[in-house]
C-alpha positions as CSV (number, residue, x, y, z in Angstrom):
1,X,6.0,-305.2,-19.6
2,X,7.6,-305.9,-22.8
3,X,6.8,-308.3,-25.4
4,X,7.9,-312.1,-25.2
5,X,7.7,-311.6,-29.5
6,X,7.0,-309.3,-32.1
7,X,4.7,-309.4,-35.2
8,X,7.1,-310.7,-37.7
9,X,5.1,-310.0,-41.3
10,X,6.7,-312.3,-43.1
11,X,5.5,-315.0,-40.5
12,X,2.1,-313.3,-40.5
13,X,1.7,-312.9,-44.2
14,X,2.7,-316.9,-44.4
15,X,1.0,-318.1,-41.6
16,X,-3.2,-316.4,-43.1
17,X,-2.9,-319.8,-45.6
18,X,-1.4,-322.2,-43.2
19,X,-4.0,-321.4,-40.8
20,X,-7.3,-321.5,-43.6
21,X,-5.8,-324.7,-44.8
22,X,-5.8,-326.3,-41.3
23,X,-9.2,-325.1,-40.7
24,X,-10.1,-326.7,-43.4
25,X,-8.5,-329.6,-42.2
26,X,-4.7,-330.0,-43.7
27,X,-2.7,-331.8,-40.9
28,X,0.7,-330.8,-43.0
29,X,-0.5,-327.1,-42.4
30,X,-1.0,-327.5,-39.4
31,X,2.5,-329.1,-38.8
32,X,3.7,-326.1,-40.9
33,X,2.2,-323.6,-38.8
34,X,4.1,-325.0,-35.7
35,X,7.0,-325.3,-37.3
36,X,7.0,-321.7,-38.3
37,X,6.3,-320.8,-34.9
38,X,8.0,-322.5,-32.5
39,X,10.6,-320.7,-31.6
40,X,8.0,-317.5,-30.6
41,X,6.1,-320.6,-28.8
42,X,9.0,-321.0,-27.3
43,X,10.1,-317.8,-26.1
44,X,6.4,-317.5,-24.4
45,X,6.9,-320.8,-22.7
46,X,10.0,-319.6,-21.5
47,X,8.5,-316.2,-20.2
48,X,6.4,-318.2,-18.3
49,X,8.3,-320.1,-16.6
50,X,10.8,-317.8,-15.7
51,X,11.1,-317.5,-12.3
52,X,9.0,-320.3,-11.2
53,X,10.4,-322.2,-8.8
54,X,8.1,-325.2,-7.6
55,X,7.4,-325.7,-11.7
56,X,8.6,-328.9,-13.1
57,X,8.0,-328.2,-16.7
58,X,10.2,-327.4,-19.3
59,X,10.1,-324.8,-22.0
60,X,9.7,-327.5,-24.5
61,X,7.4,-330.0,-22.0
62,X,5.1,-326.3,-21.8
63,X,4.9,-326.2,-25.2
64,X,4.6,-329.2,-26.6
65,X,1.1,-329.7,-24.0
66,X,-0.4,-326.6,-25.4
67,X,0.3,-328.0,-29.1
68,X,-1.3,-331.3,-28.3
69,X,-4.2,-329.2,-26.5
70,X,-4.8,-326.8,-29.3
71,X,-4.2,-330.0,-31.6
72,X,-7.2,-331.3,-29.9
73,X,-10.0,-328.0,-30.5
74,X,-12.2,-328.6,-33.0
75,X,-14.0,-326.1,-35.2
76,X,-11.3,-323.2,-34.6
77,X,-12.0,-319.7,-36.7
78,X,-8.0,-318.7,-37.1
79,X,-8.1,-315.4,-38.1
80,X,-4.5,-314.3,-38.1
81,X,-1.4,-315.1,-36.4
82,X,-2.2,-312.8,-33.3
83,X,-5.4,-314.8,-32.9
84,X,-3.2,-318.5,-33.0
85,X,-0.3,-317.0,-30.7
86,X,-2.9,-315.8,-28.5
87,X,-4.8,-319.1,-28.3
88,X,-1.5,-320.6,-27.9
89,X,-0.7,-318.5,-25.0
90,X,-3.9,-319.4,-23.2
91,X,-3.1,-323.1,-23.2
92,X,0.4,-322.5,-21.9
93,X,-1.6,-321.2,-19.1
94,X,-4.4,-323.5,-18.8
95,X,-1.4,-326.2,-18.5
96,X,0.5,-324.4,-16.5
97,X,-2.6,-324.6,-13.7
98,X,-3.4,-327.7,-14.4
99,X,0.2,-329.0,-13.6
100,X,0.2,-326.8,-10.3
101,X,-3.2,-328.2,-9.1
102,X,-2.4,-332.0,-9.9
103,X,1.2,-331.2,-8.1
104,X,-1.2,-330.0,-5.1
105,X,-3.7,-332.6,-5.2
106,X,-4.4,-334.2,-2.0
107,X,-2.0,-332.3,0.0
108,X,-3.0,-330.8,3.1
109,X,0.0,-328.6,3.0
110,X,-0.2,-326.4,0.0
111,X,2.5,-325.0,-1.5
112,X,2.9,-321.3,-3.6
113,X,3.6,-321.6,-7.0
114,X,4.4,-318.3,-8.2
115,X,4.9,-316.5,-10.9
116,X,7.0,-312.7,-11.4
117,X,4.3,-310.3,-12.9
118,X,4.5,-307.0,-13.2
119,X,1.0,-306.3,-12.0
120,X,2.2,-304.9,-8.4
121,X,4.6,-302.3,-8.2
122,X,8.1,-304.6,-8.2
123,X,8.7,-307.3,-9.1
124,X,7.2,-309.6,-6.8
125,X,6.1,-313.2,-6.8
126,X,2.3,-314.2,-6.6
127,X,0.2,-317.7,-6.3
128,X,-0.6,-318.6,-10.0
129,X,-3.6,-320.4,-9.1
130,X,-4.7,-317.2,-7.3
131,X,-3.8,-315.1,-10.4
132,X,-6.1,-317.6,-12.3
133,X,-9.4,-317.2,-9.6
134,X,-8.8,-313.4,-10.1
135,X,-8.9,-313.6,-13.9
136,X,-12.2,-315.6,-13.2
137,X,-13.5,-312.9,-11.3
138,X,-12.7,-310.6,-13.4
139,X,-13.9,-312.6,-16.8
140,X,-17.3,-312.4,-14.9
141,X,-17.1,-308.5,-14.6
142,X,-15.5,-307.1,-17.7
143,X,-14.8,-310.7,-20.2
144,X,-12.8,-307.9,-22.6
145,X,-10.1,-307.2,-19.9
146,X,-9.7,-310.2,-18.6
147,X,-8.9,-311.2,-22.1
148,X,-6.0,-308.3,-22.5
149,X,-4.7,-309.4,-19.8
150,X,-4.4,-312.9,-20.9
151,X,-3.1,-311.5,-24.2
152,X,-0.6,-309.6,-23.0
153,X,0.6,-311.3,-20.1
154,X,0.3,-315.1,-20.7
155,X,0.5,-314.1,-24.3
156,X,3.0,-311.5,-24.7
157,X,1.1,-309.6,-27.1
158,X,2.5,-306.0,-28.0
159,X,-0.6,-303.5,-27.5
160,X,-1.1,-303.4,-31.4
161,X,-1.1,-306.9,-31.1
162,X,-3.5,-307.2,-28.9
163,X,-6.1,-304.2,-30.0
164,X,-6.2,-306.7,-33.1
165,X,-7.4,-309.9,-31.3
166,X,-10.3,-307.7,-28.9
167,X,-11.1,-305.0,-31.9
168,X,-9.9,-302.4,-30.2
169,X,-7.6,-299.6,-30.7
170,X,-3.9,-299.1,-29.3
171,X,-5.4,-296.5,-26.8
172,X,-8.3,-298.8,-25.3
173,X,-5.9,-301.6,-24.6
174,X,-4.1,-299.3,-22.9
175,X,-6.6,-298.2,-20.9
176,X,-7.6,-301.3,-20.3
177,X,-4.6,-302.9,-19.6
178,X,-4.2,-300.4,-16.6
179,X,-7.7,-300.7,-15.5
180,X,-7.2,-304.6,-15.7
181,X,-3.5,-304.8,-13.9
182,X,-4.6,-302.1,-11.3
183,X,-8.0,-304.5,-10.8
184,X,-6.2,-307.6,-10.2
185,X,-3.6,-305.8,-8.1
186,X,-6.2,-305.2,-5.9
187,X,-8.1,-308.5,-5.9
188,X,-4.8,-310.2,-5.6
189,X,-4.0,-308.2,-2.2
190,X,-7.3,-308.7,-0.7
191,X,-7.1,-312.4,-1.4
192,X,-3.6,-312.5,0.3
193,X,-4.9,-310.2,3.1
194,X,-2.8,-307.2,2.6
């Protein structure tokens, strides 16, 4: 997997105030932070969204939901920009199931939304809401991986990036990451009867 954006420092190094001063409860920092940070936003919604086909949300639509979600959380602890991108990431998801459920609300014939992962050998398309009960699995058996994966898959997280957000170092995410992919692979196949 590579990663949807990299650490820039200069963003990182401008983004430690931003994110105190909206803790603290500076709506024009806040505006500030998502200005500086759109385009990354951006290019995660777009990584997303790539090769979903039953998906009727734009990059910007994707976006634009998880800023009015994380707009919405109260009492946030920002640590760094890996924390916020991460965050960020998460509600891209979170919208992302919620638009596929209400599209499948009171339907009796259920249709896949999918998204391209890398979590099975090729390339191959899998039921997003699936991918989201096996997360919640595996949140309930190891709440660190499930994380990792969230970070670097939703998220697009480089490892570094990652071992930042969980407190852990390059080589554990690693580990993990395999552990977690090779996990889900699994789940993910028995669910679908393979």
């Amino acid at each position: 997997m590579g990663t949807v954006f990299g650490m820039s420092e200069v963003n990182a190094e401008q983004a430690r105030p931003l994110l105190a001063a909206w803790r603290a409860g500076d709506e024009g920092a806040r505006d500030s932070l998502f200005s500086l940070f759109y385009d990354e936003l951006r290019a995660v919604s777009a990584a997303l969204l790539r090769g979903e086909g039953n998906v009727s949300l734009s990059t910007g639509d994707l976006v634009n939901e998880a800023v009015i979600r994380l707009v919405g959380l109260n009492q946030i602890d920002w640590q760094d920009k890996a924390h916020f991108m991460a965050l960020a990431a998460r509600m891209m998801r979170r919208v992302l199931i919620d638009h596929a459920r209400k599209k499948n609300a009171g339907r009796r014939d259920h249709f896949r939304i999918t998204l391209i992962t890398g979590l099975h050998h090729g390339q191959e398309a899998i039921d997003l809401q699936r991918l989201d009960e096996a997360l919640i699995r595996l949140k309930g058996i190891d709440p660190v991986r499930a994380e990792i994966v969230e970070l670097r898959y939703f998220g697009g997280l480089t490892v570094e990036e990652t071992g930042e957000v969980v407190g852990q170092s390059p080589s554990s995410v690693k580990r993990s990451w395999r552990a977690a992919r090779a996990w889900l692979s699994a789940a993910l196949s028995e669910d679908f009867g393979d």
